[in-house]
N, C-alpha and C positions, 0 to 999 in steps of 0.2 A: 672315285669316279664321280660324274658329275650328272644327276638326276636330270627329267626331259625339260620337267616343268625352269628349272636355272637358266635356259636360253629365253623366256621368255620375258620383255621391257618389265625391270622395275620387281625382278622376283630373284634374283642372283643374291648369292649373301654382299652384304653391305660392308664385310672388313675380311681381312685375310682368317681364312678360320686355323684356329691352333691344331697343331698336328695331332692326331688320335691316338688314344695311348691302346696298346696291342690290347687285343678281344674285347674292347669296346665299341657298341650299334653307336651311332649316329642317330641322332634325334633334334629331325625336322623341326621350325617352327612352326605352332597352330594351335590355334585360336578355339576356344570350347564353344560349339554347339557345330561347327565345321570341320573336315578331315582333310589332311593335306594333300589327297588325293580328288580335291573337289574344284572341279570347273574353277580357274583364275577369274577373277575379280577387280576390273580397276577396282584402285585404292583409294575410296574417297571418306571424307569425315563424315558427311551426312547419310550417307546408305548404310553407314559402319553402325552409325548410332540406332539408327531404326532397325538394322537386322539384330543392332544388340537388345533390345525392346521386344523383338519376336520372339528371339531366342530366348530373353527370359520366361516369357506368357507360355512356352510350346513346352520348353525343357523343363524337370522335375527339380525342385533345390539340393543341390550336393550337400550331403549329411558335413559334419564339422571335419573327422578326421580326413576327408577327400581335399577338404580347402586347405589343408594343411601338406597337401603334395604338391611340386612345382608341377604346373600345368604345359609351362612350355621350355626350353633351353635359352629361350630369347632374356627370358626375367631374371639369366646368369648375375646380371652387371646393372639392372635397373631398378633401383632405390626408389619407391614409390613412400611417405612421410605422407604418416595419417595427420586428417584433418583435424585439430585437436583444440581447445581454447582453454585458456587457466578457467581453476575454478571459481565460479559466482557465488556468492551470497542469496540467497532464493529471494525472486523477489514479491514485493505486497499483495494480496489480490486485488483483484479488478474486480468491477461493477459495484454492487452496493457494500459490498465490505469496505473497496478501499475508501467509497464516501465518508465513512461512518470513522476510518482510521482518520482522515484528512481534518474530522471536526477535532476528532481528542488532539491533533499534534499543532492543533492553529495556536497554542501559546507557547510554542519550541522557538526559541532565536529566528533557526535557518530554515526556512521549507523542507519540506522530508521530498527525497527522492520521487516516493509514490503518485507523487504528482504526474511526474509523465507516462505514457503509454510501455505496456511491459514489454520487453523486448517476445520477437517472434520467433516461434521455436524451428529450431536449425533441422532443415530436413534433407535427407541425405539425395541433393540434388544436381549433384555434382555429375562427374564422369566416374564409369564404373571402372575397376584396377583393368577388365579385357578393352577400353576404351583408351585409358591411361599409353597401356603398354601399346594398340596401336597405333597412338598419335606420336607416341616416340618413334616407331618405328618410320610414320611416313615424312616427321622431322628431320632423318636422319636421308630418307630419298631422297628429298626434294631439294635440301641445299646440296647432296651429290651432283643433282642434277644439274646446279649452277656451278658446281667443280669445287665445294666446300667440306672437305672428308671433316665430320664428327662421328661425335658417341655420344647419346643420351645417358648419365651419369644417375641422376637424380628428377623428381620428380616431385611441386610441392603443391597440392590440392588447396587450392581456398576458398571464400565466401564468392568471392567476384571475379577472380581469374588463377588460373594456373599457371606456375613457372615452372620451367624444363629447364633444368639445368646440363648445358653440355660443353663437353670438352671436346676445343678442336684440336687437330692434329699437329703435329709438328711445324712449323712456319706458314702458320693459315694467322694472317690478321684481323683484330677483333673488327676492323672497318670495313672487310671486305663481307664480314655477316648481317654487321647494320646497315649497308646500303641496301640488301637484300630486303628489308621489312618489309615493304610493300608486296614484294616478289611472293614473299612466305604467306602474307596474310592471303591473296588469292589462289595461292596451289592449297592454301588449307581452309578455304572458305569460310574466313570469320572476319565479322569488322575490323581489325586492326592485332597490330602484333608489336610489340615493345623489345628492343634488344637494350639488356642489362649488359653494360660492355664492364664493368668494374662491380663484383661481389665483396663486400670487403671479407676477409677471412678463408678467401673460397679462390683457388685454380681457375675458376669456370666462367662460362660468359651466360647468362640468363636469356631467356626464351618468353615473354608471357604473353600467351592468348586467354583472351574472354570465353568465359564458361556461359553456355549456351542459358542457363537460368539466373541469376544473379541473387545472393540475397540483400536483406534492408536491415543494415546497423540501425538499429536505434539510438536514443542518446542514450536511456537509463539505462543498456546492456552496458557503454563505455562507463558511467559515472558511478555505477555498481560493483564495478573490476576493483582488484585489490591496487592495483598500480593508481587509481583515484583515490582510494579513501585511505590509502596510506601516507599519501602527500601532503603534506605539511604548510606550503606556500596557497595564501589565500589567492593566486591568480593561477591557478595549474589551471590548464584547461582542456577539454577533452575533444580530440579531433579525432577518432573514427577505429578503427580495425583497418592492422596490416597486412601483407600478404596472405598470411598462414593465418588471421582468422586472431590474431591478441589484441586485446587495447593497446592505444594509443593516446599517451596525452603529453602534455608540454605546458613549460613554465615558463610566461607569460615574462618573469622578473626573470631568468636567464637568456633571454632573447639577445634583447630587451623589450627590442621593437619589431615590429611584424607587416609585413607586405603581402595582402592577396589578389589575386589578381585571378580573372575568368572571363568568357564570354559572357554571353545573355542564356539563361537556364544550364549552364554548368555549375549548378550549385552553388555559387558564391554566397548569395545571403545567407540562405541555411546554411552552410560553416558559419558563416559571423552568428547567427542568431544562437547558434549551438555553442559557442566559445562564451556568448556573455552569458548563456543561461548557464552551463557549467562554473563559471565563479558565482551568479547570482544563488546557484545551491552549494556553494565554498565558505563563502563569507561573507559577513554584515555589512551595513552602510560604515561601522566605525573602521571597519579594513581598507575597503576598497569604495571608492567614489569616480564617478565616469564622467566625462561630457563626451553627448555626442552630436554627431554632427551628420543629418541625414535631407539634403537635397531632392534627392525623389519623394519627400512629405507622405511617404510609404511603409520605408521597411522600418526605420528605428523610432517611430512616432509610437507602436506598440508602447514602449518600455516610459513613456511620460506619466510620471508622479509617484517610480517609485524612488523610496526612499536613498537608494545610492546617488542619484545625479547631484551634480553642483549647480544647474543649472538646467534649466526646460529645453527637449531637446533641440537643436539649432537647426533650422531651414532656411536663414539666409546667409548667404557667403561672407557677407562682409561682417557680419555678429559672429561667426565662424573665424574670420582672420583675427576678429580681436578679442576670441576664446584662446587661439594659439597665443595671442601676444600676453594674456594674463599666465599661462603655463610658464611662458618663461620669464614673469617677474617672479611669480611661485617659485621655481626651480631657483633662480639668485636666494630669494629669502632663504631657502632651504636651505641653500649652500653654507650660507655667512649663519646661520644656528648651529647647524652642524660644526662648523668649523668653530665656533664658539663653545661647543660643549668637547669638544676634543673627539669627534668620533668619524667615521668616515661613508655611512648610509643611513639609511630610514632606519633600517634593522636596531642599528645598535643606537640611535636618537632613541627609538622607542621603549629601547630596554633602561636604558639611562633613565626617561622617565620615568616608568611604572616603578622602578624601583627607589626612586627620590619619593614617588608620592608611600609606599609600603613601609619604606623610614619615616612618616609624617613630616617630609622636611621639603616639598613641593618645590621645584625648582621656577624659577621666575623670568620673564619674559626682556632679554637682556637690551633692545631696542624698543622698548615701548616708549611712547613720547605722550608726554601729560595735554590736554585739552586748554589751551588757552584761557578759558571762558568758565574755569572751574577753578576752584583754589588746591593747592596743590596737597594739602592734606588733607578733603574730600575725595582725591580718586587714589587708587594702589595700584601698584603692578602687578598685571594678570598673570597667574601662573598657566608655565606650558603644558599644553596635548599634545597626546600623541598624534603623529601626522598618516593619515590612511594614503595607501597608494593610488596615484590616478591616473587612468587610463583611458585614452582621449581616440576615439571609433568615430573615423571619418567612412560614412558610406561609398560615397559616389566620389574619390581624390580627385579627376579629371574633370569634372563642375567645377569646382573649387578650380585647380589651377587654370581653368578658362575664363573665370571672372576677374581673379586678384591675384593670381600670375606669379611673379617674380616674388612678391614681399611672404608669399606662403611659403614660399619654395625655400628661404632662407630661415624662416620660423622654424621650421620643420626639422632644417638641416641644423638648427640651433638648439632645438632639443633633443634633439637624435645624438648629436655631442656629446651632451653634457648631463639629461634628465635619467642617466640609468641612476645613481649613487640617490639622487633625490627623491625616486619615485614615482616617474611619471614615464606611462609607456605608451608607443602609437599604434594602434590597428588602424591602418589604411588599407582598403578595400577599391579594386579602379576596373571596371570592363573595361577599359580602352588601355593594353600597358605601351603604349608607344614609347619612345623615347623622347616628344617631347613634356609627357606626364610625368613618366619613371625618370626627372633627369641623373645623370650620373654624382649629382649631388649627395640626391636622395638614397640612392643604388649605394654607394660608399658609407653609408649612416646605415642603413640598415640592411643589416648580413641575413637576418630570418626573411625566408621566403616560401610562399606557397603558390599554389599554382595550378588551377582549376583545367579544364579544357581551354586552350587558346585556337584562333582560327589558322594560323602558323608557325613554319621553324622559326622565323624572324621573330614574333612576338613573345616564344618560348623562352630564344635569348635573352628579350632584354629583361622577363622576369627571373631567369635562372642563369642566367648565361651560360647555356647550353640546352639542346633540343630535346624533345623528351614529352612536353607536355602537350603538343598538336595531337599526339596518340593517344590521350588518356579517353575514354567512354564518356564521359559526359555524365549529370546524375550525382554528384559529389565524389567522383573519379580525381584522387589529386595524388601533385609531388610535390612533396615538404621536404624543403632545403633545411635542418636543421643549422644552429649558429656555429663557425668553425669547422664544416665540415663540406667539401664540393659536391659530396655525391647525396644527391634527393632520393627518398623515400618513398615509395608509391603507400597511400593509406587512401584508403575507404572511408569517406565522409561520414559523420553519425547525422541518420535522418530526424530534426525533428519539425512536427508539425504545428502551424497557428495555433490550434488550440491547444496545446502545450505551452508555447508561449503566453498564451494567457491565464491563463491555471497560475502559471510561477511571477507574472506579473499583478495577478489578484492576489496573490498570498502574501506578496509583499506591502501591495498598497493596504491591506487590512492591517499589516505589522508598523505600519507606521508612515506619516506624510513625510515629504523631502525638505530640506535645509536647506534654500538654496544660498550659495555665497554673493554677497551683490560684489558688482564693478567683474563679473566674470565677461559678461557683454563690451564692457566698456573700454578691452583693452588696457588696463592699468595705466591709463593715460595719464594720472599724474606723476608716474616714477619715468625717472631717465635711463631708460636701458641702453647701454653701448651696446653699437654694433645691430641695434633691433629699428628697424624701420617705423614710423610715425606712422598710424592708421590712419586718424586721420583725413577728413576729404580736405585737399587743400593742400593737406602738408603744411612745412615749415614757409613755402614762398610763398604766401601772401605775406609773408614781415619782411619783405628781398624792398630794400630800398627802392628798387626802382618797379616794383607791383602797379604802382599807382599811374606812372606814368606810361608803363607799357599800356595797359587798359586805356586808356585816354589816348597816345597813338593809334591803338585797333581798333577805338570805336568810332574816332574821325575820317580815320581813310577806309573804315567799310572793307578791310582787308586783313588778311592774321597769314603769317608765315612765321618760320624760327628763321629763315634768311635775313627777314625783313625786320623783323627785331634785331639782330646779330647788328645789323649797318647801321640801324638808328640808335643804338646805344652802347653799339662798340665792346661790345663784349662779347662772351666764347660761345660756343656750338652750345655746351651743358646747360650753364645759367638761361638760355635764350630757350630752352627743350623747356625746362622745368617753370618759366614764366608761362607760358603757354600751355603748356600739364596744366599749371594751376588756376589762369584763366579756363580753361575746360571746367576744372572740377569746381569754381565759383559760378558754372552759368553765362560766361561772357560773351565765350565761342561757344560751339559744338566739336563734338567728333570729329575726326577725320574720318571722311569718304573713303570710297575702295579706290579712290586718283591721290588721296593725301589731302585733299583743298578741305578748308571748315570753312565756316559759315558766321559769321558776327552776329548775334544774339541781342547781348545788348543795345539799350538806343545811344547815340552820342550824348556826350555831356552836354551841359547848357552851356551857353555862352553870354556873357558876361555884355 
């Protein structure tokens, strides 16, 4: 029979209940510090949580063997998974201890971890298991109420949010629960609600709401983890804790290449700042070497003098585009060495080496070309090094493609090709990921992607191609598309702060000044790279046979058109674009106006 309180909205059992086996009671669901005999209650999260708060302060603590009885029949089928994390390494003290360790380890290669702030102790600030078990329960109303019969299955507690794992019923599709998102987050009053349509390993569709405290990943809890110091590759880099509360890191060289993308204070710098300070405590200037490239003359100006750059870091665009054009004379040299020693990456070029030099028999540089101006048995040929990896951190990608456009776009998509086997990897970093930044150039070259908070499902697309990231919290809330794989990751950013950042870049400017390579500015303007666009102001047409006399037409008739050139020397739409390009980029004309019309600059010639 069927008790008074079951007619009342929202209190009837939620599934067909199994038949009773003979001289077995029934037992009601209910909640400890209340009796199912007690006045109904809209079902809300927020009154649920403060009356769990009184109940705790009123009620006396249940001795152990009491927590060890089921409390209700409801937690038959519901899997609640302790919040757990591998174990750490303990780490350095703080305050004048760790000063005093920081002087003994200043002649160690690498900076000691202890440099950054210690991670903050985990307090159990979660949802309690009677909070747990009722939010599954009113997960399990609420999309009834939209006509979506589930079961709360599983349940997985984290640092920043909790998933609910559940299983829908028999011909319930998984689209019919994520249009729902919006619907769910305000029947359960919290910022935002994320549906996992695809678990891999798992029957079930994921649920995650934000936990009403959140905590702050540090960096030195990630770069502490055994999953860090066990890695091997001097680019691992450390991105955050995942759901359930583990590190998280990734290899920079199995990427290859990396895309982040966020709005404005969704974390984005700190992930980039956290990634190069994680290799900056990896590896030497002799492994890894950067150029970067930082526009807002803000965030990556920090990191100037120490010893890994190849160069000071970049804040203007066009010393920028001809940093990319020297990667990819780099990357050719690299290729035609490697393919000269018979080997097929950096990896095995550098074992090759170390082990020619370990036999005293130094192998030698097979393109070296003698100095004119010297006699040839004055100079030798220099033996080869080993080649460190380099990785090329554009902050702001969408400055850059709004200045120098097109020729970047191609750079990029040229080393994106070609630079994994040599060594050379891209972090691009864009607040804006439109489509005409992100082009689908660039998108086909590089499979890693991350993906901060964006302002929508559109923008989500075009860095993930698909929706997912408009919901994440903001804060270093992200989804990492790993490489070879569709389905993103939600991980927890590791927070670190400025002065951390300078702590790791003072230890390294004491450890030694930078190298810088010259002609990294210069675009390796004296090699001829196929296929790679001329930096160059001017370009190739100012040597266009007829340069001279087009100037000399536009500065007598006080008039500049590509029409008007086309009919006075009889040539095509292209050549007639690129005359005119290149009287702009000499000064002769100006710009085009927002109508198209320039302006003649120059004065007429003289006349004779």
């Amino acid at each position: 029979h069927r008790r008074w309180w079951h007619w009342l909205p929202g209190f009837g059992p939620s599934k067909k209940a199994a038949p009773k086996k003979p001289g077995s009671e029934r037992v009601e669901p209910a909640f400890e510090g209340f009796s199912a005999n007690q006045e109904p209650e809209p079902a809300r999260l927020e009154s649920f949580s403060s009356r769990d708060e009184a109940s705790a302060k009123s009620a006396p603590r249940p001795s152990a063997p009491d927590k060890a009885k089921p409390s209700s029949a409801s937690s038959r089928s519901l899997k609640i998974s302790p919040f757990k994390k591998d174990e750490q390494p303990p780490q350095a003290t703080s305050g004048k201890n760790a000063q005093s360790s920081l002087l003994e380890d200043i002649e160690s290669p690498i900076p000691p971890i202890s440099l950054l702030d210690p991670p903050e102790e985990h307090k159990e600030s979660g949802y309690s298991e009677e909070a747990l078990e009722h939010m599954s329960r009113l997960l399990e109303e609420k999309l009834a109420d939209f006509g979506v019969s589930v079961e709360v299955v599983e349940v997985n507690p984290g640092p920043v949010i909790t998933r609910f794992e559940i299983k829908p019923a028999a011909g319930v599709k998984v689209s019919k629960i994520s249009n729902l998102a919006k619907d769910l987050a305000r029947s359960l009053a919290v910022l935002s609600v994320r549906v996992v349509e695809v678990i891999p390993g798992k029957s079930v569709v994921g649920i995650e709401i934000p936990n009403e405290q959140r905590e702050i990943v540090r960096l030195s809890e990630v770069l502490s983890s055994r999953v860090f110091t066990e890695s091997s590759s001097a680019l691992t880099m450390a991105l955050g804790n995942d759901i359930g509360g583990n590190p998280m890191v990734a290899n920079l060289a199995k990427m290859p290449h990396l895309l982040v993308a966020g709005t404005t204070g969704s974390g984005k710098s700190v992930g980039v700042n956290a990634m190069l300070l994680s290799m900056l405590l990896k590896a030497g200037p002799e492994e890894v070497r950067f150029i970067m490239v930082d526009p807002k003359m803000l965030e990556l100006s920090i990191y100037d003098g120490i010893p890994h750059l190849l160069t000071p870091v970049v804040t203007d665009m066009k010393d920028a585009a001809n940093a990319l054009r020297w990667c990819v004379a780099e990357m050719e040299r690299r290729y035609r060495l490697m393919a000269t020693m018979g080997v097929r990456n950096v990896a095995g070029y550098n074992r090759k080496v170390k082990d020619a030099v370990a036999a005293g028999e130094p192998l030698r540089d097979p393109f070296w070309k003698p100095d004119d101006y010297l006699a040839n048995d004055e100079q030798e040929r220099p033996e080869l090094e080993t080649l460190p990896f380099i990785v090329v951190v554009i902050d702001e990608f969408a400055d850059m493609m709004m200045i120098v456009g097109k020729k970047v776009e191609e750079l990029i998509a040229r080393i994106a090709q070609k630079a994994r086997a040599a060594g050379i990897h891209l972090i691009l970093a864009t607040q804006r990921p439109s489509v005409d930044v992100i082009t689908g150039l660039i998108k086909a070259n590089i499979p890693t992607r991350m993906s901060f908070q964006v302002s929508s499902k559109i923008d989500s697309r075009t860095v993930l191609d698909q929706g997912g990231a408009e919901q994440l919290l903001g804060h270093g809330d992200m989804l990492y598309l790993p490489p070879g794989s569709g389905l993103p990751v939600r991980v927890h950013g590791a927070f670190v702060d400025d002065d951390e950042v300078h702590r790791v870049v003072s230890a390294w400017k004491a450890r030694g000044e930078p190298v810088y390579v010259d002609g990294v500015l210069d675009g390796a303007e004296g090699e001829n790279l196929p296929g790679v666009p001329s930096l160059s102001d001017g370009g190739d047409n100012e040597s266009d046979a007829l340069f001279d006399e087009a100037v000399a037409f536009v500065t007598e008739g006080r008039r500049v058109s590509i029409s008007s050139v086309q009919r006075k020397f009889r040539i095509g739409y292209n050549r007639a674009a690129n005359l005119v390009e290149a009287m702009e980029a000499s000064g002769v004309v100006s710009s085009a106006g927002h109508n198209g019309a320039r302006e003649v600059l120059a004065p007429p010639p003289p006349r004779d």
